[in-house]
C-alpha positions in Angstrom: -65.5 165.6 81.2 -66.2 162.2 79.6 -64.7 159.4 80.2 -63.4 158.7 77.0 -61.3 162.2 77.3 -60.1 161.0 81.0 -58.9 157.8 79.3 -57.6 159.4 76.3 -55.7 161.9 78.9 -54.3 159.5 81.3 -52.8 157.6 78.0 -51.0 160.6 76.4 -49.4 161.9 79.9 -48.2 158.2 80.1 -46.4 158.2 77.2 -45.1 161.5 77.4 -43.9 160.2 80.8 -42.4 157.3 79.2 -41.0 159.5 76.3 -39.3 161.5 78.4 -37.6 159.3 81.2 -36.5 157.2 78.1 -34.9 159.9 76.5 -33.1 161.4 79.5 -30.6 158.8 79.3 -31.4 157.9 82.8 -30.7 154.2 84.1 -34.2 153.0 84.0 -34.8 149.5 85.1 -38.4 148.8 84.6 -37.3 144.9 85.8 -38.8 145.3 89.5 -36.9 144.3 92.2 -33.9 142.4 91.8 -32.6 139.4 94.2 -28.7 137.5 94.2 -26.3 138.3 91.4 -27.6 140.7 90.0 -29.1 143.0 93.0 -26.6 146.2 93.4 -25.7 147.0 97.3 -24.8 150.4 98.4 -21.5 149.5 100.0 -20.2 148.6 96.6 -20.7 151.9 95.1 -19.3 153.6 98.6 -16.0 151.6 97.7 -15.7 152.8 94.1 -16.5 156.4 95.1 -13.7 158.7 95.2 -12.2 159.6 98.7 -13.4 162.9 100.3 -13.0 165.2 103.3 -14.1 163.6 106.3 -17.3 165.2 107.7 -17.4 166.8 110.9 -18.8 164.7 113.8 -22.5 165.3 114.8 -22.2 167.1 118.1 -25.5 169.0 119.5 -24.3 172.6 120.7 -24.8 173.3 124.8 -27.4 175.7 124.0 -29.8 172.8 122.1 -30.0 170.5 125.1 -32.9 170.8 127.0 -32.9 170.2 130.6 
């Protein structure tokens, strides 16, 4: 393959990458990585999640230990 196809390839699967992530109505923020007001933190979504069952403690079965 030449180069000029390698380069013409890489370009189309780009902007059918593009295309497609744009189109998918996907929150897409091609800003990099945000700092103070406007960073989101994980707890904040946690609190605004709805409630659900507790899960189950994590507690290895007798037979996993090894001695």
């Amino acid at each position: 393959m030449s180069n000029r196809s390698i380069i013409i390839m890489v370009l189309v699967l780009v902007g059918a990458t593009a295309y497609l992530l744009f189109k998918s109505d996907g929150n897409i923020d091609m800003g990099g990585e945000k700092h103070g007001a406007e960073a989101t933190h994980v707890e904040e979504a946690k609190k605004d999640a709805p409630a659900t069952a507790p899960a189950a403690p994590a507690v290895a079965p007798a037979a996993d230990v090894k001695k």
